[in-house]
C-alpha positions in Angstrom: 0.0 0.0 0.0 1.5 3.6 -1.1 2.2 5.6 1.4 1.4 9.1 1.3 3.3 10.7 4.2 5.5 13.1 4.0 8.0 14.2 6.5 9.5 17.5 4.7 10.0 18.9 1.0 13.9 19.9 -0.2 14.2 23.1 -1.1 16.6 23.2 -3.6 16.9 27.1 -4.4 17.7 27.5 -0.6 21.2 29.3 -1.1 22.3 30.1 2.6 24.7 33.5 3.4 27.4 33.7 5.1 25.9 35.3 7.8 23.3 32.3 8.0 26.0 29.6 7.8 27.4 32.0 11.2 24.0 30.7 13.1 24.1 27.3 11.9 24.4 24.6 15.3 28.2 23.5 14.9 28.1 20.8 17.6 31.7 19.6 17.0 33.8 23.2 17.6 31.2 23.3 21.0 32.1 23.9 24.4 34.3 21.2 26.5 30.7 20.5 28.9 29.7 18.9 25.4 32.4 16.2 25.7 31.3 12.9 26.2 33.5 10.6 28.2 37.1 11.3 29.6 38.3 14.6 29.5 41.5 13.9 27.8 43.9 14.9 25.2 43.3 12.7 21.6 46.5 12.0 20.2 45.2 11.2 16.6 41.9 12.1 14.6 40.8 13.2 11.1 39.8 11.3 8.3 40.8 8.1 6.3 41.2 6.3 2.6 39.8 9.7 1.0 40.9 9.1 -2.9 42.5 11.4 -5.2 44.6 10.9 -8.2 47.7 13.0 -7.5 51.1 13.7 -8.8 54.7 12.5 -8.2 58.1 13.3 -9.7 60.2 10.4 -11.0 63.5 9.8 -11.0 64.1 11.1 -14.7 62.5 14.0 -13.7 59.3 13.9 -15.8 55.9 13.2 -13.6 53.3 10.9 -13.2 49.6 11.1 -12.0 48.6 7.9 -9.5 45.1 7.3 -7.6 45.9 7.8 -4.3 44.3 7.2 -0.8 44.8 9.4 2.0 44.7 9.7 5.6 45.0 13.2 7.6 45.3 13.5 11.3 45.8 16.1 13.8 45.9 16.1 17.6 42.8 17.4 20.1 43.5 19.3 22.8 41.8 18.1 26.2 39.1 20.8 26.0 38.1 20.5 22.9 34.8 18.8 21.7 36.4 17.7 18.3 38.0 18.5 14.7 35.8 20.2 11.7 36.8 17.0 9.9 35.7 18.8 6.5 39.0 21.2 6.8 41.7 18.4 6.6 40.1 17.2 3.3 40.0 21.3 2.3 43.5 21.8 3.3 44.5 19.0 1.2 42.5 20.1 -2.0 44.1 23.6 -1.8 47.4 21.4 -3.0 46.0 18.7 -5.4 46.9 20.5 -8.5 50.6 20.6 -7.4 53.6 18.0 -7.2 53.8 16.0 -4.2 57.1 15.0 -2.7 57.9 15.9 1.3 58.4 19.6 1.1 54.6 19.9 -0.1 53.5 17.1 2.8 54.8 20.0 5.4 53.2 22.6 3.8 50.0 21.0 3.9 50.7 20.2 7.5 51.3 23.3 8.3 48.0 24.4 6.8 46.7 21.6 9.4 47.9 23.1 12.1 47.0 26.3 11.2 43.3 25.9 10.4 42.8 23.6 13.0 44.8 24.9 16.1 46.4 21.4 16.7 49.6 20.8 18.2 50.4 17.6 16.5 49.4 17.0 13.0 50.2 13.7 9.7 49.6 12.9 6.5 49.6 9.2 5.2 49.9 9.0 1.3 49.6 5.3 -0.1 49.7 4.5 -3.7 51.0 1.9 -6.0 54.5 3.1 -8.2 55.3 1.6 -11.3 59.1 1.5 -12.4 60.1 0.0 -15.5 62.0 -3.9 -14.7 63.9 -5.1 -18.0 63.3 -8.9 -18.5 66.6 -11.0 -17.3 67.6 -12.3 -20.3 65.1 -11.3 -23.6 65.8 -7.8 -22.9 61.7 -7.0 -22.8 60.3 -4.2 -20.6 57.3 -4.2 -18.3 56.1 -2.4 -15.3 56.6 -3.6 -12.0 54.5 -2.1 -9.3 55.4 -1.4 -5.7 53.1 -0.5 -2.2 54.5 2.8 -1.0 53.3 4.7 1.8 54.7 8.4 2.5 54.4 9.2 5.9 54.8 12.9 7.0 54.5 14.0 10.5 54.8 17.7 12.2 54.8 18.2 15.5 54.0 20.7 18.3 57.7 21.8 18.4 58.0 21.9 14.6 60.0 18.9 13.9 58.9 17.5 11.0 59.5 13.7 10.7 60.0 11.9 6.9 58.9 8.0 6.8 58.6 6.1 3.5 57.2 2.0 4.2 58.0 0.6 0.7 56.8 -3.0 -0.2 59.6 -5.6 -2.2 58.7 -8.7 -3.6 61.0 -11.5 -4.1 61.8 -15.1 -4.2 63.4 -16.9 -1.8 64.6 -20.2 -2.8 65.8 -22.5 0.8 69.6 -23.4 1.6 68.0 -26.3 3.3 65.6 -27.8 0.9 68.8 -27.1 -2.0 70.7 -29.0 -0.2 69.0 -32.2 0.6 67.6 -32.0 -3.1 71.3 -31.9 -4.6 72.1 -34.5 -2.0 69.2 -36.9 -2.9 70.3 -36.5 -6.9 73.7 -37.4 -6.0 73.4 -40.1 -3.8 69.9 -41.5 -4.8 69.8 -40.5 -8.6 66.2 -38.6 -7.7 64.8 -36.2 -9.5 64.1 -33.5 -7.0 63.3 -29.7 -6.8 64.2 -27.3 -3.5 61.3 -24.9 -2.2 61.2 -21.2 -3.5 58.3 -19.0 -2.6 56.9 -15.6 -3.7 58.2 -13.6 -0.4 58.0 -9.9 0.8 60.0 -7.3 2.4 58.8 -4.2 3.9 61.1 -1.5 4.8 60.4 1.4 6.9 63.1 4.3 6.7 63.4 7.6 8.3 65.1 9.7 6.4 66.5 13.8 6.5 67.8 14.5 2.8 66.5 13.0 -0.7 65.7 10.0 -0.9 63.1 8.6 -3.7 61.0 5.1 -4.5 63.8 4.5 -6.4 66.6 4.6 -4.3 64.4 2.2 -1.8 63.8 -0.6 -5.1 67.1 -0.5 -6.0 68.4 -1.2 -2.4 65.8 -3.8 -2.4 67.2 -5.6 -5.4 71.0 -5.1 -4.7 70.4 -6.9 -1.3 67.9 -10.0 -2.5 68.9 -9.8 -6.0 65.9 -12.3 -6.9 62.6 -10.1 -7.7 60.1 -11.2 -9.1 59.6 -11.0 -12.7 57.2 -9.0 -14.9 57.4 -10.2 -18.5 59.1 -13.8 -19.0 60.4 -15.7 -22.0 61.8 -19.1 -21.6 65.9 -18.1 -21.4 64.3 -15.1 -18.5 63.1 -18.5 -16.7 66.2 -20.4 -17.2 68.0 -16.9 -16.0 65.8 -16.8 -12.7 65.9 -20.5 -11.9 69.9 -19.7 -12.4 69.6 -16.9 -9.9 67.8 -18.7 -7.2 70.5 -20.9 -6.6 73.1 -18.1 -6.7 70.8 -16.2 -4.0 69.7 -18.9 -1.5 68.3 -17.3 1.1 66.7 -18.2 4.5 63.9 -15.3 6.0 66.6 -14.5 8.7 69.7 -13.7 5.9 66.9 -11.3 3.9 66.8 -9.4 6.8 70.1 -9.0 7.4 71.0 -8.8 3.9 68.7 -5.7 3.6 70.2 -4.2 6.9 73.5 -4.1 5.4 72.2 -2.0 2.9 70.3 0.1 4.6 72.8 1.1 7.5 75.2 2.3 5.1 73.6 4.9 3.4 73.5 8.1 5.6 70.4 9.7 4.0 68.7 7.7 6.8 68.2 8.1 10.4 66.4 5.1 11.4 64.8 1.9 10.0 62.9 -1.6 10.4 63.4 -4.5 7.9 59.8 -6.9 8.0 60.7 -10.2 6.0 57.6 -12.7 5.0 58.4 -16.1 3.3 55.1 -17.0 2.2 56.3 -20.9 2.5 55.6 -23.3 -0.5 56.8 -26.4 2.0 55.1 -25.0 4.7 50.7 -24.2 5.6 52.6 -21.4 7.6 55.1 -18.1 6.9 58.4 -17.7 8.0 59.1 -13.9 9.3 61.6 -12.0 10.7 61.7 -8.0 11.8 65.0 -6.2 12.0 65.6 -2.8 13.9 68.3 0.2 13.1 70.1 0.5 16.3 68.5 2.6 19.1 65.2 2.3 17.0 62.4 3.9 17.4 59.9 1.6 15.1 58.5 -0.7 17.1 59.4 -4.4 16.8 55.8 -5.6 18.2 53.6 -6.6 14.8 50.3 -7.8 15.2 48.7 -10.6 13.8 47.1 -8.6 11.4 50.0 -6.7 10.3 51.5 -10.0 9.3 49.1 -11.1 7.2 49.1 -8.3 5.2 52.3 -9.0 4.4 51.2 -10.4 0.8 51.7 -9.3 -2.7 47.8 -8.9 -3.8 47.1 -8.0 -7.7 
């Protein structure tokens, strides 16, 4: 049966001033009695996965445009109700048109801090970054893709913190299983074939001067040597069968085969090393985390965490 009751009619040609949008309730900017619960200080809040597609400078200079999801947060003061959440997205806009790299991040920040009289104020940028991977052996090009996360962070002293968390995937073939398989051919005459496995690295690095997604792949690479592959003929197989057993490598040596690449290079200030061997022997992972000395990343992952650890098309 049709119902005929109406609750109210949109008025569409309702244009409200600015001295109307002065009146309107604005619950969240209200006094501290309107705060529910503890009267405390909120060290994080603002808004999450907002998409945009935005720009990026590359290491030849030129530019690129990639869909990108956002988090912005800022700090509450005790006494305050809450954050216009609107202004974070706003602030952001102001900047979309422009090319985004760390200097940028603090600008924006600073527009955070500004509009919304925080002490503490970040930006999360994460986006996928394709660099160009020729084949091993045919010579052919494709584009390999990598997780990367740009983490800037301003705080109530004006020290303004640089993070990248960069994703590598690799393959790690197993001393172990190489061993007993060469062992059983030569002692048994049996066919048999050691345990690689698509695995991933993620590596976390403060930094103070330049340092790009490239510099981070190419670290990557010279440490595990064995990425994965994007376009593959049959002499590329042969080639990355061949590498395999040049680059046998338990989780435990790609952690500390990364760390030796990382602690050398003085651009960065502090790091963490997550290894995942996603195991083809194995109905579980074998992981590993790695600290800079005197770290400050935190070496507790959660279950979670872990399992995102995967590379997903």
């Amino acid at each position: 049966m049709k119902s005929n009751k109406s609750y109210s009619n949109y008025d569409s040609t309702y244009k409200p001033t600015k001295q109307d949008i002065e009146k309107f309730p604005d619950l969240q900017n209200g006094p501290s009695s309107l705060i529910q619960g503890a009267n405390v200080k909120i060290q994080q809040v603002g808004i999450h996965n907002f998409k945009l597609p935005l720009k990026y400078k590359t290491q030849d200079g030129n530019t690129i445009e990639l869909e990108t999801q956002v988090t912005g947060t800022v700090s509450l003061d005790a006494h305050k109700k809450g954050i216009n959440m609107s202004r974070i997205m706003r602030s952001f806009y102001d900047f979309k048109d422009d090319t985004f790299d760390f200097d940028l991040l603090e600008k924006i920040l600073l527009s955070y801090k500004e509009k919304l009289a925080s002490f503490n104020a970040k930006i999360l940028l994460k986006f996928s970054y394709p660099i160009i991977q020729t084949s091993l052996r045919s010579d052919l090009e494709g584009y390999q893709y990598y997780n990367v996360n740009m983490c800037a962070e301003l705080n109530k002293n004006g020290d303004f913190k640089k993070t990248y968390h960069f994703d590598f995937v690799y393959s790690s073939a197993c001393p172990c299983s190489y061993e007993l398989s060469e062992y059983a051919k030569s002692s048994r005459n049996i066919a048999a074939v050691p345990h690689s496995q698509r695995s991933v690295a993620r590596v976390s690095v403060e930094f103070n001067e330049n340092l790009i997604v490239e510099d981070l792949q190419e670290m990557c690479k010279t440490a595990l040597q064995t990425e994965t592959q994007v376009i593959v003929k049959r002499e590329d197989e042969m080639a990355f069968a061949e590498l395999n057993g040049s680059y046998l490598k338990f989780v435990e040596d790609a952690a500390r085969l990364l760390y030796e690449q990382l602690i050398n290079d003085n651009r960065i200030i502090d790091f963490r090393i997550i290894c995942s061997h996603q195991e083809s022997l194995h109905s579980h992972d074998a992981v590993s985390v790695l600290l800079a000395p005197d770290s400050r990343f935190s070496s507790d992952i959660s279950h979670e965490f872990w399992s995102s650890l995967i590379h997903s098309s």
